[in-house]
N, C-alpha and C positions, 0 to 999 in steps of 0.2 A: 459519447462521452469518452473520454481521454485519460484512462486509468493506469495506473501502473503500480505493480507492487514491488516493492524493493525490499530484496532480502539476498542470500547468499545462499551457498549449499551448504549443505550439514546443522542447517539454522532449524533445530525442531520447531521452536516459536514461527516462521517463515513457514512452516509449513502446511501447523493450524491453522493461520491466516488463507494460506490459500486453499484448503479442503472446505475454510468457511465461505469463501465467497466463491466459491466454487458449487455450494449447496444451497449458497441462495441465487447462483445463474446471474451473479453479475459481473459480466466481461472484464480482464484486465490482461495487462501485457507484463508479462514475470521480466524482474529486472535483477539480472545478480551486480550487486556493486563492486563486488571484486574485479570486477572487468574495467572500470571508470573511474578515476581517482578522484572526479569530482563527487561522485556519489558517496564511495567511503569517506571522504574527511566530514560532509555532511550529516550522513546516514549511519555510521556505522553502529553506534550506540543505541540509536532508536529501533532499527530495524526488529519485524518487519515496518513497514512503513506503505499506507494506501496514498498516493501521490495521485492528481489532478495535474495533468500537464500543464492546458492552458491559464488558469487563474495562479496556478505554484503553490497552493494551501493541499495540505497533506494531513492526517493524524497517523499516529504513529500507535504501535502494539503497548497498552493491550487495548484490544476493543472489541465490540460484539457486534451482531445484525445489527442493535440499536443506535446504535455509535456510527455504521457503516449505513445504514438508511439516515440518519442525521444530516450526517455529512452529504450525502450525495445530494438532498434535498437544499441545506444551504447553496449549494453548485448550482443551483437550477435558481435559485434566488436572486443571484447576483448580476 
């Protein structure tokens, strides 16, 4: 599955997000949007941000395990 989190440096919210899925051991590829200006015009307000490459559906901070096993399960639905 094809995960990505998008946040920035200095983001504390970014950072909980990723110590949390980090402690429930599901894969993602850290994405700073300061690097892509497609990303900040998008993202910049929501961040952090759990992004699904392939389908483009995301949710965005705040969210828990709950929210983060939700989502992943609708993924697997589609």
């Amino acid at each position: 599955m094809s995960l990505l989190l998008f946040g920035t440096q200095g983001c504390h919210l970014c950072e909980q997000a990723q110590a949390l899925l980090s402690q429930l051991a599901i894969p993602v590829e850290i994405i700073d949007i300061a690097n892509e200006t497609q990303w900040q015009t998008e993202f910049a307000v929501l961040i952090p941000v759990l992004y699904h490459s392939t389908s483009k559906r995301y949710i965005n901070w705040p969210f828990d395990s709950k929210a983060i096993f939700s989502f992943i399960q609708s993924l697997s639905e589609t």
